[in-house]
PyMOL commands that place a pseudoatom at each C-alpha (Angstrom):
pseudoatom trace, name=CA, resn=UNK, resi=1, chain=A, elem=C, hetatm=0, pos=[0.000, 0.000, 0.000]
pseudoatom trace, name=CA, resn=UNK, resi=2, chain=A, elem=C, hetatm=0, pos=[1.404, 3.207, -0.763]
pseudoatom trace, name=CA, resn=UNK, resi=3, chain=A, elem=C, hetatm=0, pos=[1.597, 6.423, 1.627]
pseudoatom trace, name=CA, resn=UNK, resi=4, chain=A, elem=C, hetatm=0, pos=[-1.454, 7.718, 3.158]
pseudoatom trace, name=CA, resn=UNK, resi=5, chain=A, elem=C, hetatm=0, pos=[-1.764, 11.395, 3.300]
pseudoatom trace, name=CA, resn=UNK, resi=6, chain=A, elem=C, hetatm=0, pos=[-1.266, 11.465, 6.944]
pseudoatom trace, name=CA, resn=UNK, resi=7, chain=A, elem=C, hetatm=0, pos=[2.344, 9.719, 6.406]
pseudoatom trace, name=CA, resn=UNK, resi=8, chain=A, elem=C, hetatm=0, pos=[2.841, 12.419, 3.400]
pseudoatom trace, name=CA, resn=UNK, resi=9, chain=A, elem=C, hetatm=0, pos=[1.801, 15.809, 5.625]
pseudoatom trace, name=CA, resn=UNK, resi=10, chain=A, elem=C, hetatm=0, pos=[4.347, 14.167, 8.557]
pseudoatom trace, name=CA, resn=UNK, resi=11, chain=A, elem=C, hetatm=0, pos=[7.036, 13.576, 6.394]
pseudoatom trace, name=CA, resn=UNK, resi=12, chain=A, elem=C, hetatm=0, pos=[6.986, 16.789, 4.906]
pseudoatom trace, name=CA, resn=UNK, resi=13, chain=A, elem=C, hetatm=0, pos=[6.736, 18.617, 8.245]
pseudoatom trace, name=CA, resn=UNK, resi=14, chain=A, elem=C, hetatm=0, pos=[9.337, 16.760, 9.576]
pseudoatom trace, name=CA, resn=UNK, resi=15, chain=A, elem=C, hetatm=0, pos=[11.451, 17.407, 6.610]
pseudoatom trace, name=CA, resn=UNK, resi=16, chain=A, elem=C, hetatm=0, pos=[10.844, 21.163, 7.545]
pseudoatom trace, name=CA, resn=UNK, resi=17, chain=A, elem=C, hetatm=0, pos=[11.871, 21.268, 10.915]
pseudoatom trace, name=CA, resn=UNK, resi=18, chain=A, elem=C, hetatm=0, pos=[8.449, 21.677, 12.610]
pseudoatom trace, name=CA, resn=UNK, resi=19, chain=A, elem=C, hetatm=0, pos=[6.864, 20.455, 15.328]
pseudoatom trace, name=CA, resn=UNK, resi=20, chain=A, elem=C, hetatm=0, pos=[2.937, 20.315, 15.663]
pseudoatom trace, name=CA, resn=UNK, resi=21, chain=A, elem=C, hetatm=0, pos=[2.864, 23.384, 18.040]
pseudoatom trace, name=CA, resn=UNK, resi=22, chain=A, elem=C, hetatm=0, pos=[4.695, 24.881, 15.422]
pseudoatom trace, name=CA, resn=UNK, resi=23, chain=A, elem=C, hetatm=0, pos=[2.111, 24.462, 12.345]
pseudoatom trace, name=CA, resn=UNK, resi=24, chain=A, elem=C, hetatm=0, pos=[-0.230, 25.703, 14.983]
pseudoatom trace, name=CA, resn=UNK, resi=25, chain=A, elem=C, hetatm=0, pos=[1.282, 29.072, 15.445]
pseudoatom trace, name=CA, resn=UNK, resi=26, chain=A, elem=C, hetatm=0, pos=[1.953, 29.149, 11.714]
pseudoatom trace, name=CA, resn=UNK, resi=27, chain=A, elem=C, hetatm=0, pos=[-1.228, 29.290, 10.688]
pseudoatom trace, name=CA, resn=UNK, resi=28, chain=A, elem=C, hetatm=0, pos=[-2.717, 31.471, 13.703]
pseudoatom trace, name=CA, resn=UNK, resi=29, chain=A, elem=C, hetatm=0, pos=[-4.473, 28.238, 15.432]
pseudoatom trace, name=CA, resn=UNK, resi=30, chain=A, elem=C, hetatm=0, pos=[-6.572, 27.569, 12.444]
pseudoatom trace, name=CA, resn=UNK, resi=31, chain=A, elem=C, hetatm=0, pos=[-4.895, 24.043, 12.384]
pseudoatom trace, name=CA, resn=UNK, resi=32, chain=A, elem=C, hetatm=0, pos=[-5.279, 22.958, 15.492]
pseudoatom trace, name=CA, resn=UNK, resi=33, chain=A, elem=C, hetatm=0, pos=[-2.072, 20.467, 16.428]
pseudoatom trace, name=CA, resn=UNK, resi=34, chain=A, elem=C, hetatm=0, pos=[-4.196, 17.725, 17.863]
pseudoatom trace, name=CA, resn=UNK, resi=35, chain=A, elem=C, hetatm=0, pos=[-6.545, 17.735, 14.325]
pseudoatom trace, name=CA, resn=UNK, resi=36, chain=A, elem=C, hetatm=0, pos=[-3.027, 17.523, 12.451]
pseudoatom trace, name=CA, resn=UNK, resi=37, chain=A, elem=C, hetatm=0, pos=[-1.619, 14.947, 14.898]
pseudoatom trace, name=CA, resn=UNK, resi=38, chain=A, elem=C, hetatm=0, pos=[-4.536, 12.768, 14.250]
pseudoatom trace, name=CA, resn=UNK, resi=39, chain=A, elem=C, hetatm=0, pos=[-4.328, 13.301, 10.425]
pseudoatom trace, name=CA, resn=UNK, resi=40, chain=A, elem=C, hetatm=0, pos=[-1.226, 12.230, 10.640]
pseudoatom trace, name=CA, resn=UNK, resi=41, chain=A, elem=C, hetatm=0, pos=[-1.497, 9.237, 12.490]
pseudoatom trace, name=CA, resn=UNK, resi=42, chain=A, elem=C, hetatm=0, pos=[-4.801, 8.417, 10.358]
pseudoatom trace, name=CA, resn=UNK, resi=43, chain=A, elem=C, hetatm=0, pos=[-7.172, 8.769, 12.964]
pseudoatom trace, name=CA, resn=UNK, resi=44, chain=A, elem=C, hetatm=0, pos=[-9.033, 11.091, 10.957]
pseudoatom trace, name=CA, resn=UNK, resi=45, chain=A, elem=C, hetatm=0, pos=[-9.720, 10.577, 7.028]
pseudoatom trace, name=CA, resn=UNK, resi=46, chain=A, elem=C, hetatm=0, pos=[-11.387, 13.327, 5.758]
pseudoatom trace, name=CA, resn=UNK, resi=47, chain=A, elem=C, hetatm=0, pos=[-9.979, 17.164, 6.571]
pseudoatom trace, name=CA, resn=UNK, resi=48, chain=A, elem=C, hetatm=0, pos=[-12.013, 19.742, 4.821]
pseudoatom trace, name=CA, resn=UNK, resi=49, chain=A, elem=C, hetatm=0, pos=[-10.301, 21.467, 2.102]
pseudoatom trace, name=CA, resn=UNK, resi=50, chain=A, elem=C, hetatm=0, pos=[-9.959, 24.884, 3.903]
pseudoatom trace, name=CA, resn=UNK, resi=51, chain=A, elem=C, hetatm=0, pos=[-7.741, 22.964, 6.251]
pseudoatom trace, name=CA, resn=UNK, resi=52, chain=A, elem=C, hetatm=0, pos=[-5.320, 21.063, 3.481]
pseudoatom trace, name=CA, resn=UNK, resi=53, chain=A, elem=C, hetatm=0, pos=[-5.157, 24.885, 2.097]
pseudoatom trace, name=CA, resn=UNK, resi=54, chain=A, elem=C, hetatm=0, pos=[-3.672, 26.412, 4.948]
pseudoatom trace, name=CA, resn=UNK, resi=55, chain=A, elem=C, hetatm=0, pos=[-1.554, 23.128, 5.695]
pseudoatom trace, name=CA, resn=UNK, resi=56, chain=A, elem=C, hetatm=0, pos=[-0.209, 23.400, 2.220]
pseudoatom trace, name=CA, resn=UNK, resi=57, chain=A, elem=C, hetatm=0, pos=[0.754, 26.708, 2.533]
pseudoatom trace, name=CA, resn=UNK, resi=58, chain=A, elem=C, hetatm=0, pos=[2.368, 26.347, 5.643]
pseudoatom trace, name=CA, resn=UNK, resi=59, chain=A, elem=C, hetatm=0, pos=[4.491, 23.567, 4.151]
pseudoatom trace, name=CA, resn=UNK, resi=60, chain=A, elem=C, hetatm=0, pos=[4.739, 25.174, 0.550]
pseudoatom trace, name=CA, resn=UNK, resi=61, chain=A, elem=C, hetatm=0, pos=[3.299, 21.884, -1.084]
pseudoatom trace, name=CA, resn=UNK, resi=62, chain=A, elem=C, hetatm=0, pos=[1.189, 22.278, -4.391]
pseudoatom trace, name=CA, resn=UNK, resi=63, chain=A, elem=C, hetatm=0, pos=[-2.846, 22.385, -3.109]
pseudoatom trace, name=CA, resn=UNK, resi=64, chain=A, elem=C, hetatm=0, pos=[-3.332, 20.302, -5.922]
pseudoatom trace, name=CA, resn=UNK, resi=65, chain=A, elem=C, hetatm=0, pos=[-1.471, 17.638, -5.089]
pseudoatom trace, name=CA, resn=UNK, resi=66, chain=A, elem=C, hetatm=0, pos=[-2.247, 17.724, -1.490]
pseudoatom trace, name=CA, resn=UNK, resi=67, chain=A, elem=C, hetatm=0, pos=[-6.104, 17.157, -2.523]
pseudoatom trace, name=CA, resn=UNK, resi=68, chain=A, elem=C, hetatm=0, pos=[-5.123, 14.482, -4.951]
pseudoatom trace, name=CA, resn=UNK, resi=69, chain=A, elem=C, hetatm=0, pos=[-3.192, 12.913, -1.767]
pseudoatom trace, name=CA, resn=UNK, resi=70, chain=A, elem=C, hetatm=0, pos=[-6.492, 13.279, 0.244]
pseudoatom trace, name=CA, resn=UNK, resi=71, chain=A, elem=C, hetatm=0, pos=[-8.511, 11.529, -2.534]
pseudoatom trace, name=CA, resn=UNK, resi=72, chain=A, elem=C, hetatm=0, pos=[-10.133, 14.465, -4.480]
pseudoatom trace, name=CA, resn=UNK, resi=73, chain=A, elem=C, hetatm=0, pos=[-10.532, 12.708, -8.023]
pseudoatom trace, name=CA, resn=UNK, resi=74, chain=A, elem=C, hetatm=0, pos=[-11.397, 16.220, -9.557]
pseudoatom trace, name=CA, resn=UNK, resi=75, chain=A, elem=C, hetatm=0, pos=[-8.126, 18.097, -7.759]
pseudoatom trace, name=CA, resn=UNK, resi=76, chain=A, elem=C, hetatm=0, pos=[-5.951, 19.680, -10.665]
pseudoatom trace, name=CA, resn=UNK, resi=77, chain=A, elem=C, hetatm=0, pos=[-3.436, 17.533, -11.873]
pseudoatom trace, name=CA, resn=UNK, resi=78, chain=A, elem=C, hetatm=0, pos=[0.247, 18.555, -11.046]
pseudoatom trace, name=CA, resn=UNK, resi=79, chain=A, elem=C, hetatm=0, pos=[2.115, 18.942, -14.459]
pseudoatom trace, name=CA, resn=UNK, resi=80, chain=A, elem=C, hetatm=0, pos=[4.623, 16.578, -15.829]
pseudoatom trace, name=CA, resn=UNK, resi=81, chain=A, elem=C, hetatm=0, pos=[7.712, 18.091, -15.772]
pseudoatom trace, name=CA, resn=UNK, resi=82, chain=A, elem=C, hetatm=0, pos=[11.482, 17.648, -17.403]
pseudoatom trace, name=CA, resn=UNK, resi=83, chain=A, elem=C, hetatm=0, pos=[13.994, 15.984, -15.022]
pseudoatom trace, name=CA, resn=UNK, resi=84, chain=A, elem=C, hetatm=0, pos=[16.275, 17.628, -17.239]
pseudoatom trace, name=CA, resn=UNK, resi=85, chain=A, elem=C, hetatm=0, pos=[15.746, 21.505, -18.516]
pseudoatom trace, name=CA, resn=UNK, resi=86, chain=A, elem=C, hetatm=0, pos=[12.296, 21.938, -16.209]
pseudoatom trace, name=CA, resn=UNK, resi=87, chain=A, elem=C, hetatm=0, pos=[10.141, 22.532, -19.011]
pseudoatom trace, name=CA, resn=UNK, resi=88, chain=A, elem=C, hetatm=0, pos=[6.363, 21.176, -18.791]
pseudoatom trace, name=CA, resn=UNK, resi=89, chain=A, elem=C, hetatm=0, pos=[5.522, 18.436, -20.550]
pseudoatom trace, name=CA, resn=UNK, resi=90, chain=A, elem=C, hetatm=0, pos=[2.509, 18.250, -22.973]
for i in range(1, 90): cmd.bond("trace and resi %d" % i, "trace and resi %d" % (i + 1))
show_as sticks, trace
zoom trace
């Protein structure tokens, strides 16, 4: 099985340097550290998209992607891009 979301968002905040406190005080208590904690540990399955919004900002990931990650079939596709010059790919 491959990564949940929960395992995606903790990685990523981990990767950052923050702690749940601080994704609290990041986004002004809007995300509250024990609704994150338990997205994380997949407690809970289903965060409203105003809350993935200001999670993605805090952690500068593409909203797109992190509503794809959540299971939102008609979330925007992330373009392909070139490993090599950047460029997107048709």
């Amino acid at each position: 099985m491959g990564e949940t979301l929960g395992q995606w968002l903790k990685a990523r905040r981990e990767a950052l340097g923050l702690t749940l406190r601080d994704v609290e005080r990041i986004t002004d208590g809007k995300v509250s550290n024990s609704l994150l904690s338990m997205i994380e540990s997949g407690r809970t399955k289903a965060p409203s998209a105003i809350m993935l919004h200001r999670v993605a900002s805090a952690y500068a990931l593409d909203f797109g992607e992190t509503l794809q990650r959540a299971g939102d079939e008609n979330a925007p596709k992330a373009p392909d891009i070139c490993p090599t010059c950047g460029r997107i790919l048709p």
